[in-house]
N, CA and C atoms as an extended XYZ file, in Angstrom:
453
Properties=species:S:1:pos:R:3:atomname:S:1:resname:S:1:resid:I:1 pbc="F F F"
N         1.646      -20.323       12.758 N   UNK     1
C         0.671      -19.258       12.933 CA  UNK     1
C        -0.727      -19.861       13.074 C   UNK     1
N        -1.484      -19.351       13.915 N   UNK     2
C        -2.745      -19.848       14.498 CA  UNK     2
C        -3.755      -19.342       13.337 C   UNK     2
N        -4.746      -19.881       12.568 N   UNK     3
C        -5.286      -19.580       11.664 CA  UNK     3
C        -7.153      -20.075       12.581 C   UNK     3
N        -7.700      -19.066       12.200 N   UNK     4
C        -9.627      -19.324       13.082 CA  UNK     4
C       -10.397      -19.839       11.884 C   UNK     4
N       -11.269      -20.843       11.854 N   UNK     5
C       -11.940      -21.085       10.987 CA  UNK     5
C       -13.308      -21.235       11.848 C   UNK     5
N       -14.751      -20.681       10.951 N   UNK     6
C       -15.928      -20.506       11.368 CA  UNK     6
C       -16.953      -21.445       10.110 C   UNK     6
N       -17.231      -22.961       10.856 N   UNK     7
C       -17.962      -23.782       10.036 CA  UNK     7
C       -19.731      -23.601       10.120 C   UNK     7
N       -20.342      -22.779        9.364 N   UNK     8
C       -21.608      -22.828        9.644 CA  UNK     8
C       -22.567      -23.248        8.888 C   UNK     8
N       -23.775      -23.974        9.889 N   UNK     9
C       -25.334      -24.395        8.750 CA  UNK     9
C       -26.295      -24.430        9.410 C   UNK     9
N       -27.090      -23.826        8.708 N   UNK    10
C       -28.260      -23.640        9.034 CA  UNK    10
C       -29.147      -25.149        8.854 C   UNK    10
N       -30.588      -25.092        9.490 N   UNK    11
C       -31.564      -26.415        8.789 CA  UNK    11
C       -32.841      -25.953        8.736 C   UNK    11
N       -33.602      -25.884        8.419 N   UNK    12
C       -35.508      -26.344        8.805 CA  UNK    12
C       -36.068      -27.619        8.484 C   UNK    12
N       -37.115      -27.420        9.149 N   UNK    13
C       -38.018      -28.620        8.918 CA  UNK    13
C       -39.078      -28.002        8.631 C   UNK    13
N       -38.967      -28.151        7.169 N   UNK    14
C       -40.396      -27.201        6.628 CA  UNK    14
C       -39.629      -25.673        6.334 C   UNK    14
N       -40.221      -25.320        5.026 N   UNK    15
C       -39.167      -24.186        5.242 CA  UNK    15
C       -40.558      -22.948        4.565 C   UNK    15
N       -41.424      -22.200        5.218 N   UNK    16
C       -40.826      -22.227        7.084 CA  UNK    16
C       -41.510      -23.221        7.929 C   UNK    16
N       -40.148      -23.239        8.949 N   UNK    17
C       -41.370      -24.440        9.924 CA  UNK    17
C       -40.092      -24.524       11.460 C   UNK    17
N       -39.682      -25.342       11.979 N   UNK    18
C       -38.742      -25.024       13.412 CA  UNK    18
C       -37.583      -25.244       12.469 C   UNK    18
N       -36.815      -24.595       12.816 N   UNK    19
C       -35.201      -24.189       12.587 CA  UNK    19
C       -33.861      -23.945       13.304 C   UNK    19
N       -32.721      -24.224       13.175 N   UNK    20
C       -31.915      -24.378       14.019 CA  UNK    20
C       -30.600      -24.249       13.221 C   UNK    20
N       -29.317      -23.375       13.781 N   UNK    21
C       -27.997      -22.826       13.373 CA  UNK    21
C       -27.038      -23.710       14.177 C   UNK    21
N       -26.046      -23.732       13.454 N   UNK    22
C       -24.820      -24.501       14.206 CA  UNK    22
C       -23.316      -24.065       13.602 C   UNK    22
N       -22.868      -23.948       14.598 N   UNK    23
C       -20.968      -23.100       14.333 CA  UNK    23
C       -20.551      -24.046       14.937 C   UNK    23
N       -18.951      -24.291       13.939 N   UNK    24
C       -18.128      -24.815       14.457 CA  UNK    24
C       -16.931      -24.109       14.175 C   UNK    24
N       -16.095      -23.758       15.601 N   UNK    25
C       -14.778      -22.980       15.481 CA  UNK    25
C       -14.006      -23.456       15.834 C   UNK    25
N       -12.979      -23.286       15.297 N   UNK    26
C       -11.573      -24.354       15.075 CA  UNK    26
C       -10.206      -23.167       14.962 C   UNK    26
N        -9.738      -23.158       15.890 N   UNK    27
C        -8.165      -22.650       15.725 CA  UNK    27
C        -7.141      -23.288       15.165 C   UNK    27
N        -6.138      -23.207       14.060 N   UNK    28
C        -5.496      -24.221       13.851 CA  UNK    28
C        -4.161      -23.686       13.856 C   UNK    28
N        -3.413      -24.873       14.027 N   UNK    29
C        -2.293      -24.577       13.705 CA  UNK    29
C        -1.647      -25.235       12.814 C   UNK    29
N        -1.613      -24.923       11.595 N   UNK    30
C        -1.238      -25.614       10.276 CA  UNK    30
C        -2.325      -26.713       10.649 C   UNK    30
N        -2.134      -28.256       10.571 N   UNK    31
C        -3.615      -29.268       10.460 CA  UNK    31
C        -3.477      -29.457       12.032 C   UNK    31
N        -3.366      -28.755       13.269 N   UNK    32
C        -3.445      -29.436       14.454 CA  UNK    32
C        -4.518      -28.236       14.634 C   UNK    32
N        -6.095      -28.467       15.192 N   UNK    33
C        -6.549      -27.835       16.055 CA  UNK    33
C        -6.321      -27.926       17.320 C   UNK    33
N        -6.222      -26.301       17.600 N   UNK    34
C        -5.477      -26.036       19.226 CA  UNK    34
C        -6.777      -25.663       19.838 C   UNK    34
N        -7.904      -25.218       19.576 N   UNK    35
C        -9.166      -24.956       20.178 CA  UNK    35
C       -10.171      -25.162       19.603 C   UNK    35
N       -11.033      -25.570       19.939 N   UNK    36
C       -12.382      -25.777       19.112 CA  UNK    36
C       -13.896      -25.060       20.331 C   UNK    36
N       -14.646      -24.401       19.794 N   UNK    37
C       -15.573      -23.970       20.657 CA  UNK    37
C       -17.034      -24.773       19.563 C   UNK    37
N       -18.082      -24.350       19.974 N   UNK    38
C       -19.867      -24.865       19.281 CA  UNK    38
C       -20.417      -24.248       19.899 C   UNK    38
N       -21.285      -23.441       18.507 N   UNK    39
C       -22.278      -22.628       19.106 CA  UNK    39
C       -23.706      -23.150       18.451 C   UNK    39
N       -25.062      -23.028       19.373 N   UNK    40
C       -26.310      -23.511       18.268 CA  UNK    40
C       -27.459      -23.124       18.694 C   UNK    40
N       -28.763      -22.800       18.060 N   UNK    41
C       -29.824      -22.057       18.284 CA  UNK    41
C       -30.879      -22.380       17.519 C   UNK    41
N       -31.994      -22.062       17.810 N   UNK    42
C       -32.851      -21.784       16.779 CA  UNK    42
C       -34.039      -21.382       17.287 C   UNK    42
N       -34.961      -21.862       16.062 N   UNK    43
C       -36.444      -20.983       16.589 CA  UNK    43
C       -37.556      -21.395       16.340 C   UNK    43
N       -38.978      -21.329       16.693 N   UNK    44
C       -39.651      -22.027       16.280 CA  UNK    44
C       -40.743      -22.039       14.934 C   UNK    44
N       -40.366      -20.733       14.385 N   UNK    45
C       -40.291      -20.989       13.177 CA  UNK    45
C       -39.656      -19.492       12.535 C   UNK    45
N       -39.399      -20.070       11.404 N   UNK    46
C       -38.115      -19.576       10.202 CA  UNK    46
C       -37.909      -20.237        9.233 C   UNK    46
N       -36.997      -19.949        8.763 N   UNK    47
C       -36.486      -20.534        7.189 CA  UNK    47
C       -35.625      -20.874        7.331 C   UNK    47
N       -34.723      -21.428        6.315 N   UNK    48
C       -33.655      -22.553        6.067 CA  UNK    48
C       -32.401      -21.177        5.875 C   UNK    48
N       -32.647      -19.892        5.368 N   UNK    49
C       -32.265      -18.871        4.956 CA  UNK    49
C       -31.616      -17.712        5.923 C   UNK    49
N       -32.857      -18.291        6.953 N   UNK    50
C       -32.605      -16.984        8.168 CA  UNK    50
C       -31.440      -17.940        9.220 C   UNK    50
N       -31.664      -19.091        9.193 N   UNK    51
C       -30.753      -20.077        9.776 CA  UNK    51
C       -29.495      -19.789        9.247 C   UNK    51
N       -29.321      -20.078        8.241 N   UNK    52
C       -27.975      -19.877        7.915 CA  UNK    52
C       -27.277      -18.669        7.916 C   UNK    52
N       -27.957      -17.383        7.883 N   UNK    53
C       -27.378      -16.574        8.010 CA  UNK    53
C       -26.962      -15.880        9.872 C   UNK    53
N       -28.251      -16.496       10.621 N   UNK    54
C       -27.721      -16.530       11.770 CA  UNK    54
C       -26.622      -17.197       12.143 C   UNK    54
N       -26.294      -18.357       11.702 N   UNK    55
C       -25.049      -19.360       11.926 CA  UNK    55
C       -23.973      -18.353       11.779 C   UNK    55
N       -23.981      -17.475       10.627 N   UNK    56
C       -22.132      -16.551       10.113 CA  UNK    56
C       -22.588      -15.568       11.467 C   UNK    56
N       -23.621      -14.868       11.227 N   UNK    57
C       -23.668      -13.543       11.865 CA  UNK    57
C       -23.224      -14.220       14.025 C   UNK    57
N       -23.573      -15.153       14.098 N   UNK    58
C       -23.375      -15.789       15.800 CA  UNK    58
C       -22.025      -15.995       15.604 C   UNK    58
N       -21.397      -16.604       14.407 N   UNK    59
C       -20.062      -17.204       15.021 CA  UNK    59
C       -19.477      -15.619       14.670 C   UNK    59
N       -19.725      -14.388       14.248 N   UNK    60
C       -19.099      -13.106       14.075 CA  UNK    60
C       -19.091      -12.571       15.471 C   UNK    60
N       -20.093      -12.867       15.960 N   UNK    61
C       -20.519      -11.812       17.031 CA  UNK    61
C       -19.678      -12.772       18.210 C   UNK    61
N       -19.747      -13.886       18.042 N   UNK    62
C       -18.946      -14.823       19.369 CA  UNK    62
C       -17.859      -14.458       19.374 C   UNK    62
N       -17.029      -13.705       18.928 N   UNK    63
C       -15.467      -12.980       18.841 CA  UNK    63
C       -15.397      -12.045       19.741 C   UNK    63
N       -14.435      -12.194       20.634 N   UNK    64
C       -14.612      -11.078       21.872 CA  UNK    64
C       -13.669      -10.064       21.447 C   UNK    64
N       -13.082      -10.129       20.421 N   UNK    65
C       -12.255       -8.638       20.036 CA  UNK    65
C       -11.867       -8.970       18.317 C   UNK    65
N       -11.520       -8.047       17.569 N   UNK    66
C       -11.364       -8.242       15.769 CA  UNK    66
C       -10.348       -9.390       15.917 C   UNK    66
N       -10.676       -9.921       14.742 N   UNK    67
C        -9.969      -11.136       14.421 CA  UNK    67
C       -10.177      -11.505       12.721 C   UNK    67
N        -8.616      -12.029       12.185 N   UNK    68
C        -8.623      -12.726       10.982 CA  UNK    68
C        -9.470      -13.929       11.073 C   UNK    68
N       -10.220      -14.441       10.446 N   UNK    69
C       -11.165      -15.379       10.065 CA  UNK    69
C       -11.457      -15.957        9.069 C   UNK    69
N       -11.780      -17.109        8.606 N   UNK    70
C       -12.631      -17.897        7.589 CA  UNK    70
C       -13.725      -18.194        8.284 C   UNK    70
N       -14.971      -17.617        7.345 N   UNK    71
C       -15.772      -18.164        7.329 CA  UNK    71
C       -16.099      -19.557        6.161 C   UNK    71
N       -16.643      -20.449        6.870 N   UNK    72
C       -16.697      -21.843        5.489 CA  UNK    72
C       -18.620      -21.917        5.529 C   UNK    72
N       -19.141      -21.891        4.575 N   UNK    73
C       -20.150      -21.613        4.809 CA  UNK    73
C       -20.896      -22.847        3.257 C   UNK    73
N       -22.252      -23.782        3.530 N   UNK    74
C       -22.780      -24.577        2.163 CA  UNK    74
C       -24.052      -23.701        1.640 C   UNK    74
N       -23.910      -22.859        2.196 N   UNK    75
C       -25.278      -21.501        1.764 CA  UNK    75
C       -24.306      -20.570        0.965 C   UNK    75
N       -24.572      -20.718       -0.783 N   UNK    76
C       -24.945      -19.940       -1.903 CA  UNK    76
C       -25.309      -18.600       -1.500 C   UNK    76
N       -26.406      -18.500       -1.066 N   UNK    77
C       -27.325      -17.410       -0.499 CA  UNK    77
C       -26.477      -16.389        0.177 C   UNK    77
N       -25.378      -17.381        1.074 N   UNK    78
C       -24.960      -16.545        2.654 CA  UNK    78
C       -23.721      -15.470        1.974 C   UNK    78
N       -22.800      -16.672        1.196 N   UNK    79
C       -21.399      -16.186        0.107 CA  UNK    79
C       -22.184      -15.153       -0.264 C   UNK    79
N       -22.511      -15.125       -1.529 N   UNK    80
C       -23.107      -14.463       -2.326 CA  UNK    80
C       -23.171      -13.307       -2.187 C   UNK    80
N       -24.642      -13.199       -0.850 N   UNK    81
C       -25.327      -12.041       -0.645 CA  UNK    81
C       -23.910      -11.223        0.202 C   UNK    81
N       -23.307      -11.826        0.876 N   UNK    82
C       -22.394      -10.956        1.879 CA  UNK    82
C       -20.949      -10.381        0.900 C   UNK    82
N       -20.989      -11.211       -0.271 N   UNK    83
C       -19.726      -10.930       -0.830 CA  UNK    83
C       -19.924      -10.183       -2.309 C   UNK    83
N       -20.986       -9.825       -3.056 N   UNK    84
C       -21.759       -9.259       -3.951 CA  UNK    84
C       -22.915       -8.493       -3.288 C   UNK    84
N       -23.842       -9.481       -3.429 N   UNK    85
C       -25.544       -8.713       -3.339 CA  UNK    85
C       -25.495       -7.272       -2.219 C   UNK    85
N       -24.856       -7.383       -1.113 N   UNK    86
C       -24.892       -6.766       -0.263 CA  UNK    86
C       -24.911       -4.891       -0.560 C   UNK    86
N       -23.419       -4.914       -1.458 N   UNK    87
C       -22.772       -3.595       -2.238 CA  UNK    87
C       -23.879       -2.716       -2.833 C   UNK    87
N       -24.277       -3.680       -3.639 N   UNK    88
C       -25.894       -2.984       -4.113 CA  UNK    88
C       -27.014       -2.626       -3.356 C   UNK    88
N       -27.315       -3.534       -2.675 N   UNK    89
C       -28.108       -3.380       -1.654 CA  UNK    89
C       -28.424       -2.433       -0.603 C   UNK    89
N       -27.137       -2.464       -0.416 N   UNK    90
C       -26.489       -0.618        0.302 CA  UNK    90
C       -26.932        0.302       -0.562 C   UNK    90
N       -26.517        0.483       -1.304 N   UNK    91
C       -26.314        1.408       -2.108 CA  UNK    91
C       -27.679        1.996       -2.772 C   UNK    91
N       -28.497        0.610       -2.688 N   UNK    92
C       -30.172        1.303       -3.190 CA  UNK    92
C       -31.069        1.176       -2.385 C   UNK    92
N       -30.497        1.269       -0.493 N   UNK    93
C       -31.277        1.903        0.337 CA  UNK    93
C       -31.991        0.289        0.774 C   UNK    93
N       -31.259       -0.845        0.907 N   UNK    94
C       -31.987       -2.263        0.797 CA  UNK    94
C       -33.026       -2.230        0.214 C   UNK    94
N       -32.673       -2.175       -0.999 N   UNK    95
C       -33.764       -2.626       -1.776 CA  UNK    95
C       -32.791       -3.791       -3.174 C   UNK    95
N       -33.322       -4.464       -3.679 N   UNK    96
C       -33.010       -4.966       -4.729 CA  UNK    96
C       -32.675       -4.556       -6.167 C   UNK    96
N       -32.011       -4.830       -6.887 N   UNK    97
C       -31.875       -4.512       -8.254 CA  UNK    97
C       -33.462       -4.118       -8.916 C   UNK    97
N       -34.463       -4.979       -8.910 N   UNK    98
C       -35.872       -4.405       -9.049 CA  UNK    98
C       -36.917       -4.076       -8.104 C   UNK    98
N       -35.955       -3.101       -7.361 N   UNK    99
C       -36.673       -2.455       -6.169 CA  UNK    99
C       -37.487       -2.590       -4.890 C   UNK    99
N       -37.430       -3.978       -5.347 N   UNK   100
C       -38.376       -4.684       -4.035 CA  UNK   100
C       -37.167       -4.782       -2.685 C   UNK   100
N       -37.853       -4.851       -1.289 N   UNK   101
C       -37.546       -4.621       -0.121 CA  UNK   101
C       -36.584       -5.665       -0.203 C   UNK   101
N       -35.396       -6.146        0.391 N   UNK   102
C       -34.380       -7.043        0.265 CA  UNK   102
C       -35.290       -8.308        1.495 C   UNK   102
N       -35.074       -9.317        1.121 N   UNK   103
C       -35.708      -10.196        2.272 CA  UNK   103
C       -34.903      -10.305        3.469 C   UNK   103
N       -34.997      -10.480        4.546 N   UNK   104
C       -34.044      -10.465        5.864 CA  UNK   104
C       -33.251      -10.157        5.866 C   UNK   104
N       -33.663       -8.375        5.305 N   UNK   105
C       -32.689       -7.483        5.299 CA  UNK   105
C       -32.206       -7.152        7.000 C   UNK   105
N       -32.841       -7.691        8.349 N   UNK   106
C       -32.685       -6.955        9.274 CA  UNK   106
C       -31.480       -7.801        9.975 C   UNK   106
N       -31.417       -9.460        9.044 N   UNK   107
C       -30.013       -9.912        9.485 CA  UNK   107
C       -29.276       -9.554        8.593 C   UNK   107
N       -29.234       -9.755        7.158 N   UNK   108
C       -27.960       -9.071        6.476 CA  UNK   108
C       -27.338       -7.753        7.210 C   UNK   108
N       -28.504       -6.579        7.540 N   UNK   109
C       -27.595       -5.724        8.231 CA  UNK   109
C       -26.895       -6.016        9.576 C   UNK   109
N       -27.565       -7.027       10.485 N   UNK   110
C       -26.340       -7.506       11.474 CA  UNK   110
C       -25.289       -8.052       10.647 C   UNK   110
N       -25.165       -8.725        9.876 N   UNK   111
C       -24.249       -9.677        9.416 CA  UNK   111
C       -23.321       -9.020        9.228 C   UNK   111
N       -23.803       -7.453        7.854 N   UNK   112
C       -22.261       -6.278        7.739 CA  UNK   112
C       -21.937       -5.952        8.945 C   UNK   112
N       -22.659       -5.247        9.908 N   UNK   113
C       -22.016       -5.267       11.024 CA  UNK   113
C       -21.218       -5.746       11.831 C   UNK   113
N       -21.468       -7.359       11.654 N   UNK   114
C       -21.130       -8.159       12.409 CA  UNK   114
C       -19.441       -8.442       11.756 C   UNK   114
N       -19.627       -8.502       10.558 N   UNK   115
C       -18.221       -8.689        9.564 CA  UNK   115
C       -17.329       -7.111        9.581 C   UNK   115
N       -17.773       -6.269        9.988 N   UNK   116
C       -17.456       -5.157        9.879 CA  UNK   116
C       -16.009       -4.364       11.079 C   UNK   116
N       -16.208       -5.294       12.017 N   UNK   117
C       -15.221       -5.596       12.889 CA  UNK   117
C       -13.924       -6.126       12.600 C   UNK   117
N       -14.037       -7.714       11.916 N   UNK   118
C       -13.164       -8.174       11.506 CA  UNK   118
C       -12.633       -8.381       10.492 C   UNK   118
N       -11.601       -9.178       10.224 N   UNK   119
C       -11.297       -9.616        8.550 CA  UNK   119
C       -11.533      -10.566        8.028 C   UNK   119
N       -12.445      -10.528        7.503 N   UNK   120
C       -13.352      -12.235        6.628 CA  UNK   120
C       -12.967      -12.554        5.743 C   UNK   120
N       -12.490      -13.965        5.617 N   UNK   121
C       -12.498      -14.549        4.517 CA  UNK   121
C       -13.596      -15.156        3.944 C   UNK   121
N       -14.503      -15.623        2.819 N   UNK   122
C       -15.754      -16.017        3.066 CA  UNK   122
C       -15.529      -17.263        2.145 C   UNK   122
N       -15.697      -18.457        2.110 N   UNK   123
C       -15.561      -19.533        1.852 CA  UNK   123
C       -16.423      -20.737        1.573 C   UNK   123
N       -17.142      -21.292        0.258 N   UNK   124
C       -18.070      -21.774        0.096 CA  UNK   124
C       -18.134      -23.221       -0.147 C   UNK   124
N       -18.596      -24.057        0.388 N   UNK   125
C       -18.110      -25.300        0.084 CA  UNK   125
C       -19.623      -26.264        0.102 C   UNK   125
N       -19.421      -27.392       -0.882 N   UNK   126
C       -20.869      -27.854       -1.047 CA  UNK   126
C       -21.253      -28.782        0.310 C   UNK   126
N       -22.257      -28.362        0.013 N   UNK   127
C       -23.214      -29.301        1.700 CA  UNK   127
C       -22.834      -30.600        1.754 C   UNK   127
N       -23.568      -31.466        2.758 N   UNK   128
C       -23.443      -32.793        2.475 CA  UNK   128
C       -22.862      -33.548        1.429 C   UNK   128
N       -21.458      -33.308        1.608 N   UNK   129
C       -20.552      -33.714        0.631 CA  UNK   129
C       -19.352      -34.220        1.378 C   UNK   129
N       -19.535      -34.875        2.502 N   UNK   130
C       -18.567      -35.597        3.287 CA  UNK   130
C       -17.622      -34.745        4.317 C   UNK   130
N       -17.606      -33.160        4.086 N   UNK   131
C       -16.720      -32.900        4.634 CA  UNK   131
C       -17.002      -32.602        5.884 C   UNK   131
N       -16.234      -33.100        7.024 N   UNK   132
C       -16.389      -33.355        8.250 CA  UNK   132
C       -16.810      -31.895        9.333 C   UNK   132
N       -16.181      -30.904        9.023 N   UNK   133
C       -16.605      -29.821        9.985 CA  UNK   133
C       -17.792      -29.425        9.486 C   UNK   133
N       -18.259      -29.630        7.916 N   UNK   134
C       -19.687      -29.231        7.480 CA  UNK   134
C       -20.206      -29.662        8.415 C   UNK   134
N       -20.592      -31.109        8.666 N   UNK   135
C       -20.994      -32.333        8.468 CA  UNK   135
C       -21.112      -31.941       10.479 C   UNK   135
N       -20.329      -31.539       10.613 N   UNK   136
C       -20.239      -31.279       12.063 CA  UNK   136
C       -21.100      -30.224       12.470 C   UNK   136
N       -21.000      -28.967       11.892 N   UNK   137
C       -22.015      -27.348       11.946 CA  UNK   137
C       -23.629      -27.889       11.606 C   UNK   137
N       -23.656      -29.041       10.774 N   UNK   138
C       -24.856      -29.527       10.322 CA  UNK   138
C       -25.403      -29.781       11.300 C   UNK   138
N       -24.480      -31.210       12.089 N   UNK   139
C       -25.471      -31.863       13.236 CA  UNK   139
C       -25.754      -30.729       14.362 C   UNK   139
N       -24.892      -29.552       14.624 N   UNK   140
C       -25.267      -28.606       15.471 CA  UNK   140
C       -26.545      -27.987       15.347 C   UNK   140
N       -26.669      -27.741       14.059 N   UNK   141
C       -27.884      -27.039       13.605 CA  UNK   141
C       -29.136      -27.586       13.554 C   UNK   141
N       -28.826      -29.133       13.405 N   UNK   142
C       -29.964      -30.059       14.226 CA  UNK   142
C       -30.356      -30.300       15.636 C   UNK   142
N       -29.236      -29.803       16.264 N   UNK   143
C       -29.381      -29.884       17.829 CA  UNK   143
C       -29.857      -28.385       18.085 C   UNK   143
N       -29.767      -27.568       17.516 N   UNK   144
C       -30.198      -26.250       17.656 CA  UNK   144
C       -31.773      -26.179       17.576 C   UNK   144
N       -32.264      -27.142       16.252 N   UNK   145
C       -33.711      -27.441       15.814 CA  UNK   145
C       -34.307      -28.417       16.780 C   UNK   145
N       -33.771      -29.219       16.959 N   UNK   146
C       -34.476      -30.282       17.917 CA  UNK   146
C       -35.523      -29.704       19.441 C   UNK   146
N       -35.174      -28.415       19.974 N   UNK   147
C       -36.107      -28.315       21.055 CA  UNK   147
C       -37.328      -27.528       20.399 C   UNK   147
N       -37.650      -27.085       19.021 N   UNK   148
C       -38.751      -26.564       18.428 CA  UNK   148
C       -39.669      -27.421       17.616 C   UNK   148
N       -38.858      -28.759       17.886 N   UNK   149
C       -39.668      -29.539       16.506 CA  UNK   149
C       -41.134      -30.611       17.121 C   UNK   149
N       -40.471      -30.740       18.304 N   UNK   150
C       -41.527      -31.164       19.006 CA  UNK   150
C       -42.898      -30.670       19.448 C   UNK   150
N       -42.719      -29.352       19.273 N   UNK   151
C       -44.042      -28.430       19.566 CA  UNK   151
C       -45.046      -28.522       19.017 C   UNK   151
């Protein structure tokens, strides 16, 4: 059985300062990938925060019809907010537990959207810690940053 995995990371330089997202998608079949696609972007300035959450919400939206998924994600922030914080968040009109405006609330709401299609698994694994598809979404997300940093 063909299993999709969605490797994403965000970067800045300077946070905020130029920024850049990177996906890596991997079809597998048991340990053989049968497809691999890369997606990467960024901007010339943002946060380390808005990066990463563009990384889940691009590799969601790059799905041309619903699909089972893992997302593998080294953003705390991204897990978290999409798999907790979010529920609340809804629920008190984006606002926070102490009422303040939710911060980039205008991607979290793409993001439910974006997850709202398919079936997510959400999957957290530590950064720069050797593992190779991180390690891979990383350098994307540097190639994503690289045409803003020069400016």
């Amino acid at each position: 059985m063909t299993e999709l995995f969605a490797y994403t990371d965000g970067a800045c330089s300077g946070n905020p300062g130029p920024g850049g997202w990177g996906v890596l998608m991997l079809a597998r079949d048991g340990e053989t990938v049968v497809k691999e696609r890369t997606l990467r972007g960024g901007e010339p300035l943002t946060t380390n925060n808005r990066m990463e959450l563009l990384a889940a919400i691009s590799a969601l939206e790059a799905l041309a019809r619903a699909a089972e998924i893992t997302v593998v994600t080294d953003s705390a922030y991204v897990k978290n907010g999409v798999t907790t914080w979010i529920h609340g968040w809804k629920k008190n009109g984006w606002k926070t537990a102490d009422r303040k405006p939710v911060k980039n609330d205008d991607l979290w709401k793409r993001l439910d959207e974006a997850q709202a299609r398919h079936k997510v698994t959400w999957r957290w694994i530590k950064g720069h810690a050797g593992h190779a598809e991180n390690e891979r979404a990383d350098e994307l997300a540097r190639e994503g940053m690289a045409p803003f940093k020069s400016r």
